[in-house]
C-alpha positions in Angstrom: -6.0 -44.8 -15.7 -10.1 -44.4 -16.9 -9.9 -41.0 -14.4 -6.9 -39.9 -16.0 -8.2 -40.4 -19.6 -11.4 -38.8 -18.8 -9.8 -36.1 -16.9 -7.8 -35.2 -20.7 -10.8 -35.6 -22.3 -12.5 -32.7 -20.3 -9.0 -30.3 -20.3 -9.0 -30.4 -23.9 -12.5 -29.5 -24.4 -13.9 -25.9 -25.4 -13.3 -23.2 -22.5 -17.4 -22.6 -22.5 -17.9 -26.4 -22.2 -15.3 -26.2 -19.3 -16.8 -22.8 -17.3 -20.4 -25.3 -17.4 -18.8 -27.8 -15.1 -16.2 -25.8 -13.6 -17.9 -25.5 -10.1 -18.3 -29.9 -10.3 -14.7 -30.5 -11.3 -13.2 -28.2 -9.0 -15.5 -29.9 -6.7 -14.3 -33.6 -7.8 -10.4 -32.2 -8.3 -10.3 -31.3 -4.2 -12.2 -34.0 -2.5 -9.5 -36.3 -4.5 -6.9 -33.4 -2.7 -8.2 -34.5 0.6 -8.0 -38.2 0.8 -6.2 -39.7 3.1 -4.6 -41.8 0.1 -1.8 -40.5 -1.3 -2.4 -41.6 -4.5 -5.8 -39.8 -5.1 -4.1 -36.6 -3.5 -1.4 -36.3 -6.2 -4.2 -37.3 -8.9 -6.4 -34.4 -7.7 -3.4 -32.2 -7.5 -2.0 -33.4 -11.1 -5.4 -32.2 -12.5 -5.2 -28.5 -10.8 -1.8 -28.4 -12.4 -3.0 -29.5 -15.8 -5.7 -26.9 -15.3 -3.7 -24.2 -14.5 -1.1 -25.1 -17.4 -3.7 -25.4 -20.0 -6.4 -22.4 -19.5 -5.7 -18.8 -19.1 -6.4 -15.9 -16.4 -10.0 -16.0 -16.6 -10.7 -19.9 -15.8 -8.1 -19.9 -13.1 -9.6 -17.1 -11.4 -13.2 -18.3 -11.6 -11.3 -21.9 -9.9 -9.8 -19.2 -7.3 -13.4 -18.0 -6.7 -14.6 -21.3 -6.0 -11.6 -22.4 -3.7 -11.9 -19.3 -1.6 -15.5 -20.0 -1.1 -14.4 -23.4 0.0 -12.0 -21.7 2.7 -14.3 -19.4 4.4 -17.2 -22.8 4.6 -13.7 -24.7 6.0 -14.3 -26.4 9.7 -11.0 -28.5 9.5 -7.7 -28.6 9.1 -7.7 -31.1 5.9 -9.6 -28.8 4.4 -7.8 -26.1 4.8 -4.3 -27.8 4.5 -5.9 -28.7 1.2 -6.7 -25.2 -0.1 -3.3 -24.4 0.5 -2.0 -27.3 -1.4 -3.9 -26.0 -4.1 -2.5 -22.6 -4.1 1.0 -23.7 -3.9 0.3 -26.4 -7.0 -1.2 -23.6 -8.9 1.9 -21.1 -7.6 4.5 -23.6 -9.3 1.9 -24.5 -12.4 1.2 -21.2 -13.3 3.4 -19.8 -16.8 4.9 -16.6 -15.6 2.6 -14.5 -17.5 -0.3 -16.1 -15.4 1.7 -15.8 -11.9 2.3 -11.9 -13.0 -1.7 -12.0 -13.4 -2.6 -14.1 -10.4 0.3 -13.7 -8.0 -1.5 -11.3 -6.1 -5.0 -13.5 -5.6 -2.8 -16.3 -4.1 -0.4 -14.5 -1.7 -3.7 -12.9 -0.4 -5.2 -16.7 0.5 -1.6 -17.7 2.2 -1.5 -14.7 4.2 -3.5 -15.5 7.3 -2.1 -18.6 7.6 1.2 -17.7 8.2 0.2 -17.6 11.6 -1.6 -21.0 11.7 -2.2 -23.1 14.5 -0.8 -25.9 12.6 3.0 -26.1 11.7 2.2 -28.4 8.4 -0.3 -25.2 7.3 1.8 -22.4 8.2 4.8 -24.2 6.3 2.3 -24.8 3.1 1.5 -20.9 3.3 5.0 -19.9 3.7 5.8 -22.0 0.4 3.2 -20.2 -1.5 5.3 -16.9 -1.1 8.5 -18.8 -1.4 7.0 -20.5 -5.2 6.5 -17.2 -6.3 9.5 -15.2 -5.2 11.7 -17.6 -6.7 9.3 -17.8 -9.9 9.3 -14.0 -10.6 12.6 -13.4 -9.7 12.1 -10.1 -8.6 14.1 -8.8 -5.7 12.4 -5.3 -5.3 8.8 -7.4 -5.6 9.9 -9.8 -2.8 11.7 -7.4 -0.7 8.0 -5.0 -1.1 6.1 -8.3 0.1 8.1 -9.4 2.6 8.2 -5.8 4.3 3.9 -6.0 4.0 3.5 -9.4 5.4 6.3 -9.7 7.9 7.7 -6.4 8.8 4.1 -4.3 9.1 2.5 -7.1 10.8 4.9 -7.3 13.1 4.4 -3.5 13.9 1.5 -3.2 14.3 1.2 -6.7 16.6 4.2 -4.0 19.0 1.5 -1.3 19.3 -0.4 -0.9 22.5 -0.1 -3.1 25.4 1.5 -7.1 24.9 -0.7 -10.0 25.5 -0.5 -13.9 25.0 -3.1 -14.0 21.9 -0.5 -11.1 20.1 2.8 -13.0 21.6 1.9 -15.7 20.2 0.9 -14.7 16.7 4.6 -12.4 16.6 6.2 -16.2 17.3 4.3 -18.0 14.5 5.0 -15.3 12.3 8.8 -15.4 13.2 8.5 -18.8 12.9 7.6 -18.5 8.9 10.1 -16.4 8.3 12.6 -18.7 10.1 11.3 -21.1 8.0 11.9 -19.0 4.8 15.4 -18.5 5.4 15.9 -21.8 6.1 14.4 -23.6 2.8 15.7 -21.0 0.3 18.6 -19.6 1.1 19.2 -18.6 -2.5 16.9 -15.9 -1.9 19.1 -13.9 0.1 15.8 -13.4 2.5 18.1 -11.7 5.1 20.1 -9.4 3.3 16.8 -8.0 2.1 15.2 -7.7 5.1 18.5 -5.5 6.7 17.9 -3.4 3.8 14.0 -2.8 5.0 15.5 -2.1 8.3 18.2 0.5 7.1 20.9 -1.5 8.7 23.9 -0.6 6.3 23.1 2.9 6.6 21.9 2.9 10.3 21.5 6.1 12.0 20.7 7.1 15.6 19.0 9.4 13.9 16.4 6.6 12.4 16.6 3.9 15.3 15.7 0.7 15.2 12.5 -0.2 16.1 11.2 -3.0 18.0 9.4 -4.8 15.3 12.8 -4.3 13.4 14.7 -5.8 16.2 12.9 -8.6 16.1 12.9 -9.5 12.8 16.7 -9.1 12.9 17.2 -11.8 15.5 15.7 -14.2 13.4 18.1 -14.0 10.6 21.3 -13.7 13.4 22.2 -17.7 12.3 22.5 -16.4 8.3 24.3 -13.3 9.1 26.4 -14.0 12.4 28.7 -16.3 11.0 30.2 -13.4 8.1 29.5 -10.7 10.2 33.4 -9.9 10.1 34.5 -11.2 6.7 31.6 -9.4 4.8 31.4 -5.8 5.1 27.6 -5.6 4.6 26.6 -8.1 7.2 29.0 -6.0 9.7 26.7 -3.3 9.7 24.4 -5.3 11.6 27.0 -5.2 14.7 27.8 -2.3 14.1 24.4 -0.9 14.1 23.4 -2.7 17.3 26.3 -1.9 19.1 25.4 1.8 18.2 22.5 1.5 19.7 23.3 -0.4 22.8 25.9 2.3 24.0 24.3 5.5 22.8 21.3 7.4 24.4 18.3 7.8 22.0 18.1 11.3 20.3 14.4 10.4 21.3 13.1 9.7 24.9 10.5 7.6 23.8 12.9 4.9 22.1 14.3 4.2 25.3 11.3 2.5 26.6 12.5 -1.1 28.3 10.7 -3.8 25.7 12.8 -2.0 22.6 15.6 -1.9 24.5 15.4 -5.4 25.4 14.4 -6.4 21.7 17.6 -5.1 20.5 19.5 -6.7 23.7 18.2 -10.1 22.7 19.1 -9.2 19.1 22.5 -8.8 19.5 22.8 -11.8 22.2 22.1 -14.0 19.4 24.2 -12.0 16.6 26.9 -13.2 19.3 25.9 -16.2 19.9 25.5 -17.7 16.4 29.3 -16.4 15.6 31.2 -19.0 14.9 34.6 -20.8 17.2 37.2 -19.3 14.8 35.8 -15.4 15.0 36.1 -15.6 19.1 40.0 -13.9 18.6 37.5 -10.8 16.5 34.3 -11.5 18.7 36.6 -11.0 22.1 38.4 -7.7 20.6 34.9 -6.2 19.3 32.9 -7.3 23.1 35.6 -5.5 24.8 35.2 -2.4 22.7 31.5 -2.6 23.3 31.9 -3.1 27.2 34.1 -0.1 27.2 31.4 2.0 25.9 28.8 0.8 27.9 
């Protein structure tokens, strides 16, 4: 309760008496965030929030300053898990005017830890984007982000030869955007990423590309089960099964790991369609063995 009083005492004092202890309160604010007790976590979180609520752009992004400087001096996971507990508190704190302003700074610190060793600190990351997507409520904004941190990424991970250290990252980052779907499906995460992929107006003309195919597969459990009562999520078969029984117009997209991207893709399209489509499923893998 005396922490709490004093902590009040110095929110609602002048914003030049604030910026001359900034650096020590942030400092007191996340060693609170890092205790092992619960208690003095969500303290030291309630006092970001109250920060963030209270004083403008300009104090936030001096706080940002000093939390980034605590990231790149980070040697363990609490402390990282930490700073991204303070950039989702300050996600979901933040008036919209301020998220507009600062959305940017804290999308930038999540990044690179959507492909975390650590589940708990990829899932923290992954909540940062999610806060603000849902906070903006901007489809064109969160379909532009999610094609520049999942779909480019993802590209350029494809180029040049495979190994285990790129595998690996392309399955972490899959993994966050499984995770995406999953915990905010009022986002409609999958119907924007077919549009990044140009699946309702697929063309052999534009193929798929692997990094597209891949990303596809992940949302097959969303899509699969309208894929034949919803015209739009039909395209997704359709477009797959285009490309399964067609030659490429271009030699080079028939090179075996695309092929088998989009192979894999459509085995779990299939597979997450549900008992009472088989009668549809049965007619449609027929036509698609026929062509093949």
């Amino acid at each position: 309760m005396q922490a709490a009083q004093i902590w009040k005492s110095l929110v609602d004092a002048p914003v030049h008496i604030l910026r001359m202890i900034l650096q020590t309160l942030i400092s007191m604010i996340f060693t609170n965030i890092q205790s092992p007790h619960d208690e003095l976590q969500e303290m030291g979180l309630a006092c970001l929030r109250g920060l963030v609520e209270k004083f403008g752009e300009r104090i936030v992004n001096e706080s940002l300053d000093i939390f980034e400087g605590y990231l790149e001096e980070a040697t363990d996971l609490n402390q990282t898990s930490g700073i991204n507990r303070v950039i989702l508190n300050m996600a979901g704190a933040a008036s919209h005017r301020l998220l507009m302003q600062i959305k940017g700074r804290l999308t930038a610190i999540a990044d690179p830890f959507l492909v975390a060793d650590n589940k708990e600190i990829r899932e923290l990351a992954a909540k940062v984007f999610l806060t603000v997507f849902k906070r903006l409520g901007d489809p064109a904004y969160t379909q532009s982000m999610l094609d520049a941190t999942f779909l480019a990424k993802l590209h350029r991970l494809m180029q040049g030869a495979p190994d285990a250290a790129k595998s690996q990252e392309i399955e972490k980052l899959i993994g966050s955007v499984k995770f995406m779907l999953a915990s905010a499906p009022e986002l409609k995460v999958e119907d924007k990423i077919m549009t990044l992929c140009g699946v309702p107006s697929h063309s052999l003309r534009t193929p798929l590309t692997m990094a597209q195919a891949v990303i596809l597969r992940a949302i097959a459990p969303q899509v699969a089960p309208l894929i034949f009562t919803k015209k739009y999520y039909h395209t997704l078969f359709a477009a797959l099964t285009e490309e399964l029984t067609h030659d490429p117009l271009d030699k080079a997209d028939a090179n075996p790991e695309r092929i088998q991207a989009l192979v894999m893709c459509f085995a779990e399209v299939v597979a997450c369609i549900p008992d009472h489509e088989y009668a549809t499923i049965n007619e449609e893998i027929l036509d698609f063995h026929d062509k093949c």
